[in-house]
N, C-alpha and C positions, 0 to 999 in steps of 0.2 A: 823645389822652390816655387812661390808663387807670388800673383802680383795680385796689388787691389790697389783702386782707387777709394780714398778718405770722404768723403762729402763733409768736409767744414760750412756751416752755416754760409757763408760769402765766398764759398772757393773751394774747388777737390784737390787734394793732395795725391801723387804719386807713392806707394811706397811698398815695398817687397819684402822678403820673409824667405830669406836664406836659413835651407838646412845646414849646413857645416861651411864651413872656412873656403871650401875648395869652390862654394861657389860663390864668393866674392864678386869675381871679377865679372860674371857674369851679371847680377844684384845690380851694381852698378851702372853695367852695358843696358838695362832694362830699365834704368831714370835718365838715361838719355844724361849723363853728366859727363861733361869732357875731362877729360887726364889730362898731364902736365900741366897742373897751373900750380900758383903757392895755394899752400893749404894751412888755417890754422884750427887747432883742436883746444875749445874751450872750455874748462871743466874746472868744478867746483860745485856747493851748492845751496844751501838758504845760507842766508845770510843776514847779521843785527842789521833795523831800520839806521841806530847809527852810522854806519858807513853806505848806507844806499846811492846816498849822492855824487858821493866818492866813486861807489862802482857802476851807476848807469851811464857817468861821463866814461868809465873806461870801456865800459861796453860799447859806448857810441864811437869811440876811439879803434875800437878793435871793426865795425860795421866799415866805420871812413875808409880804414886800409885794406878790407877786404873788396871793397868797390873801385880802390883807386888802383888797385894791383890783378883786378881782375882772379880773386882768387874766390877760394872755398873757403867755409867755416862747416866744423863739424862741433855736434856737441850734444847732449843727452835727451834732447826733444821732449822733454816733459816740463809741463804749466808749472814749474816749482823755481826757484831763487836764480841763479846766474842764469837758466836755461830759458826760466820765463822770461826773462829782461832783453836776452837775446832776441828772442821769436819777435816780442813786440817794439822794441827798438828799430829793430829790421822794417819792420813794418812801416812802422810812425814815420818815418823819414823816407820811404819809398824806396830803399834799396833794394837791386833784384839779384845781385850775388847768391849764388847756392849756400842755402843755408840747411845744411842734412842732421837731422836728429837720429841717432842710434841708440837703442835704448831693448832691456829685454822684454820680448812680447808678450810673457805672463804678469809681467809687473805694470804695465798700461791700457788702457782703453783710449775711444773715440767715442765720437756719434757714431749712433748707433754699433759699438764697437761691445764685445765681450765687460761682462761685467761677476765674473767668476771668481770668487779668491780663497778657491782650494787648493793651490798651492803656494797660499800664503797664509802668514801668522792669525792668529785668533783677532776679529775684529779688524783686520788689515783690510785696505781697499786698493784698487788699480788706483795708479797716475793717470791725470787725463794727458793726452800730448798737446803739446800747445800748438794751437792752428797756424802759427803762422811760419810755421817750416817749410821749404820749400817742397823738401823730399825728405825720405823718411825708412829705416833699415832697421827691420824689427828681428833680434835676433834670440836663437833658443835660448832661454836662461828664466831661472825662477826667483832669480833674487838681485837687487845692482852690484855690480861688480861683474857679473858674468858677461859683461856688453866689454869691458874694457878692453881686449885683446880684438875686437872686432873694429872699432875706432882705430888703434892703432893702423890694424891692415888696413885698414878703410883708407885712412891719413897714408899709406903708403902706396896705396894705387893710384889714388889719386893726382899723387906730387907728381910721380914718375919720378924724371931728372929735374923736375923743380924741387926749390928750399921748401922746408915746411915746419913749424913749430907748436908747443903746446902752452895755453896761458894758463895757468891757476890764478882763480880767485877765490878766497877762505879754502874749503874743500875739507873732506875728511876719510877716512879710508878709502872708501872705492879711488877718491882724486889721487890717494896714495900709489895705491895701484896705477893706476893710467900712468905717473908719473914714471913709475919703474920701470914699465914696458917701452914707456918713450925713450927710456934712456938708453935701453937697451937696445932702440933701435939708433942709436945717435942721434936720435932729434932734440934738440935743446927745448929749457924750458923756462919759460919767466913768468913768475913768482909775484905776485902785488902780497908788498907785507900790509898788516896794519888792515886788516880784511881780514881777522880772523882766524882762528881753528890751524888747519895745517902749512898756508903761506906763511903767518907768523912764525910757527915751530918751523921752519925751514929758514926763515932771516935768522933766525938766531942760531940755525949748527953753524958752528963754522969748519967741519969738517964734509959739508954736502960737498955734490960732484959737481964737480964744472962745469959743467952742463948747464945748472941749473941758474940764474941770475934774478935778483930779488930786487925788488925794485917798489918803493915806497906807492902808496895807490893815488897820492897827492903829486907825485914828478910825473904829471902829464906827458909834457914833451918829452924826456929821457923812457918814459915809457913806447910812446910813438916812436920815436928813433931806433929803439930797441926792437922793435916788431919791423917797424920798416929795412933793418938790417937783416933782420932771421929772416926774410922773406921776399927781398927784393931782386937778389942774386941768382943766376941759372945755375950755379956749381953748387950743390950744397956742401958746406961747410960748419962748424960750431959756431955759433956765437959766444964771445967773449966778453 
């Protein structure tokens, strides 16, 4: 495993580059990020200009509670839809909450970072990461989805014995994925419908799991509440 530091135009970024799973905990121990705090995992990704407004208030909604709870936010650290509005929301407002992008290492670039894309599709390009992450966990993989299972563990070291939860907004299979693996670890997850793509198809089964709670991207408050309940608690527990 090794460590680099980012040179962002205005700022250097921390961020590491775990070979396998086993050294997580270590990745972690090496960005200087404390455990046991609430943790939320936010994932999704471009998204219609239609509902933009709708989702940079819930983005700034999700920034609020991660500041007022003293937690983490983890989420796919590239300059693209939910992920970009994250990094710069964060920003805009001067929150200093850890905000950790996970993301796999042949699929993005930096300054001066690699700019290679042979092992990718004909005419494909790296993602750049969006600069204003705090920290950053660049993991093997040659296509997205293969980060998903690393967020997850990521999201669980971090919590410890704190609550920890996962938000979708719009999202599409990779989100599907993440989704599953959350479930699988018992971490609940809320859903903003009316945002597209797989939130939507998710308010409408109504055979999903229990787990999972759908919640229009216009009920503000009931949304806060809802995140403030997944996350406020020391015991973890499902949200209902």
């Amino acid at each position: 495993m090794r460590t680099q530091t980012i040179n962002f135009p205005d700022h250097q970024t921390l961020c590491v580059f775990p070979d396998e799973p086993s050294n997580l905990e270590q990745a972690i121990s090496e960005l200087g990020l404390e455990t046991g705090r609430p943790v939320i995992v936010l994932i999704g990704g471009e998204f219609d200009e239609q509902q933009a407004d709708a989702i940079r208030r819930a983005i700034l909604h999700v920034c609020e509670l991660a500041d007022e709870q003293n937690g983490i936010v983890i989420c796919g650290g590239t300059d693209m839809g939910v992920m970009a509005e994250m990094g710069q929301i964060r920003s805009e407002k001067g929150y200093k909450f850890p905000l950790v992008g996970v993301a796999p290492e042949a699929m993005v670039t930096w300054p001066d970072g690699p700019h290679s894309g042979k092992f990718l599709g004909w005419g494909e390009k790296r993602w750049q990461l969006e600069p204003h992450y705090s920290h950053f966990i660049l993991v093997p993989g040659s296509q997205f989805g293969e980060e998903s299972s690393w967020i997850v563990d990521t999201a669980t070291l971090l919590s410890g014995e704190r609550r920890s939860v996962t938000i979708l907004i719009n999202g599409g299979e990779v989100s599907r994925k993440d989704i599953d693996l959350s479930l699988k670890k018992g971490r609940p997850v809320i859903a903003l419908s009316r945002t597209g793509r797989l939130a939507d198809e998710l308010a409408r089964d109504p055979d999903r799991n229990k787990l999972v709670a759908v919640i229009p991207v216009h009920s503000e408050q009931r949304f806060v509440e809802a995140i403030r309940a997944a996350i406020s608690l020391d015991e973890k527990s499902p949200v209902t």
